[in-house]
C-alpha positions in Angstrom: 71.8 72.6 63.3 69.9 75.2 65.1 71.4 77.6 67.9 68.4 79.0 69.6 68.1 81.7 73.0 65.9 82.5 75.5 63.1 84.8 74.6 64.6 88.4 75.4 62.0 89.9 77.4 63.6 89.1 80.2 66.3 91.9 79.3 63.6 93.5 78.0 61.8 94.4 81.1 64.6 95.0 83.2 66.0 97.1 81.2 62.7 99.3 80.7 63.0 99.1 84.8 66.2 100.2 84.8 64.9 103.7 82.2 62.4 104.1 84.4 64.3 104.6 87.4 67.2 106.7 85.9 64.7 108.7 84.3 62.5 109.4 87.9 66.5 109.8 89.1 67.2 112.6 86.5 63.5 114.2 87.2 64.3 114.7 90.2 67.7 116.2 90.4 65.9 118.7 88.0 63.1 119.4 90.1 65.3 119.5 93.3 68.0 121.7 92.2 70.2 119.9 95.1 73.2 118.8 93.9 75.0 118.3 97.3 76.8 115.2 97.6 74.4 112.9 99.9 71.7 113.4 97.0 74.4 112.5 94.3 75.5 109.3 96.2 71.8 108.4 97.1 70.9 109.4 93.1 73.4 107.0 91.8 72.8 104.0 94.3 69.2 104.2 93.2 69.6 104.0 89.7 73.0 101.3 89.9 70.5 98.9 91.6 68.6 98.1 88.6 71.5 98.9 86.6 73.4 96.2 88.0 70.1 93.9 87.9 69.4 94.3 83.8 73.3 93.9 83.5 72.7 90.6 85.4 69.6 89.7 83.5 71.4 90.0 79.9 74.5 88.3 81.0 72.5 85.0 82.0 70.1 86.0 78.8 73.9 85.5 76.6 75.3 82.4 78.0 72.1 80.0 77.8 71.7 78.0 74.1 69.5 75.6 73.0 71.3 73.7 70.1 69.6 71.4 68.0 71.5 68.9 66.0 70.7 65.6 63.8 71.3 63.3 66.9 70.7 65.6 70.0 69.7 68.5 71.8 72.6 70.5 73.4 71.8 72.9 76.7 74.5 75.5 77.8 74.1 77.4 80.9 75.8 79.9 83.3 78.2 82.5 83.1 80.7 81.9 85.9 80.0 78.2 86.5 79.1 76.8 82.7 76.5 73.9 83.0 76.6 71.4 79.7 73.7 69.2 78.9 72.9 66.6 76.4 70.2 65.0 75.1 69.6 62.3 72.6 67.0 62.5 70.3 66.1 59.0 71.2 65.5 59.7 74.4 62.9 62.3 73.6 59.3 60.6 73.5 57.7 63.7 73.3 57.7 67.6 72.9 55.1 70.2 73.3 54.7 73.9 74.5 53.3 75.4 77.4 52.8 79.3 77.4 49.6 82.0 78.5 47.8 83.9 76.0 50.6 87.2 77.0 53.4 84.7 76.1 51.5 83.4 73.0 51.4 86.8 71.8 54.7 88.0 72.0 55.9 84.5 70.9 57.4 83.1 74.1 57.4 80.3 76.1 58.3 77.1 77.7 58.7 73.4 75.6 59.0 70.7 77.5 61.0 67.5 76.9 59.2 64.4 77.8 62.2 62.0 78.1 62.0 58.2 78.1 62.4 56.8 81.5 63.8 60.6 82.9 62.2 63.0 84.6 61.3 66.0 81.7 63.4 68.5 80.6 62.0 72.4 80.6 63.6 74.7 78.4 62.2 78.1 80.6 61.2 81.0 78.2 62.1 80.3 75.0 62.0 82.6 71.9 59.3 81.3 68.9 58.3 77.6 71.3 56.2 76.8 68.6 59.2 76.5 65.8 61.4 75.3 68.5 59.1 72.3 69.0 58.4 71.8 65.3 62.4 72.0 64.4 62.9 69.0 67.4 60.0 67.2 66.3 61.6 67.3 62.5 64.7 65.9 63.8 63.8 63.1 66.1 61.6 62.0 63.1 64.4 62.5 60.9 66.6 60.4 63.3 64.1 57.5 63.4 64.1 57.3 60.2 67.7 56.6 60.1 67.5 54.0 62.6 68.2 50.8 60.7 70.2 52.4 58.2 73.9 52.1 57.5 76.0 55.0 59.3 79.2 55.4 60.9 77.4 54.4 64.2 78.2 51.1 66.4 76.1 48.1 66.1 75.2 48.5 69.4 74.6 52.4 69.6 72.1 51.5 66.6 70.5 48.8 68.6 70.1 50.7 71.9 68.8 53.8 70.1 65.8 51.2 68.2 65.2 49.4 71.7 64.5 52.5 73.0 62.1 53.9 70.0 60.2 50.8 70.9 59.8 50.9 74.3 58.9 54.3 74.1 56.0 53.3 71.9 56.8 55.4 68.9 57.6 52.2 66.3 55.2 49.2 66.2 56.3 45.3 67.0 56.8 45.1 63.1 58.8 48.0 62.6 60.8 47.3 65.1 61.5 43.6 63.5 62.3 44.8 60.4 64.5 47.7 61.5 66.7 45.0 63.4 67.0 42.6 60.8 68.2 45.3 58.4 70.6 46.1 61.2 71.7 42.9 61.7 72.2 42.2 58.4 74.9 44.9 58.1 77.1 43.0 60.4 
């Protein structure tokens, strides 16, 4: 199992946003040498706004995981309103990466979910895409592999789960045959 995050840059830059201003903020107080209220009150708004932005930033940076597991992909979301998804490794007929030559180098970026009949799935800035989409391509070959074996599973789950490997095109008519015989035969 693998627990993965968004890349942090997103924090990253706010919060470098956020220095900036409170340091211009403190510069100027300095420079001013007013320390009437009105300039306090205006000081303090202008350096809370991006305060409360990078707070806001890492919060949503801390609730979202990517979990990989041996039969699916887990998505958790939000802070306030918490937003569970599931995939199955099935469902997955492919995976690949999408990121510019910036993200490349600081090792972010978006992989995207082809799913089988299912619109695709975008997980948005992740951290290392490329070991992200070798780790879900491990497991979904992995989990082929099982299909057709004996497991705690339901006949049926096992059967759904092959039907779909071949209609997504990923095991050949023969393949398919003799995974459902072997399956068939444990009944």
């Amino acid at each position: 199992m693998v627990v993965v995050r968004p890349h942090p840059a997103r924090v990253t830059g706010a919060l470098l946003c956020t220095a900036a201003v409170a340091g211009l903020g403190f510069w100027l107080l300095v420079r001013i040498h007013e320390t009437s209220r009105p300039w306090l009150y205006a000081l303090a708004v202008v350096v809370a706004v991006p305060l409360a932005w990078t707070l806001g930033r890492a919060a949503q940076w801390s609730a979202r995981t990517v979990t990989v597991t041996d039969r699916r992909i887990l998505i958790a979301d939000g802070l306030l309103r918490r937003n569970h998804a599931s995939i199955r490794l099935e469902r997955i007929t492919d995976v690949h990466v999408s990121a510019s030559v910036l993200e490349r180098i600081v090792r972010r970026g978006d992989v995207i979910l082809e799913l089988f009949e299912d619109d695709p799935v975008e997980l948005v800035e992740m951290r290392r895409p490329q070991a992200l989409r070798r780790v879900i391509a491990r497991e979904i070959d992995e989990r082929h592999e099982q299909v057709g074996t004996v497991h705690d599973g339901d006949v049926a789950e096992r059967l759904d789960a092959l039907d779909a490997l071949y209609e997504s095109g990923r095991i050949e008519d023969a393949e398919y045959d003799e995974r459902r015989a072997r399956i068939l035969e444990d009944l």
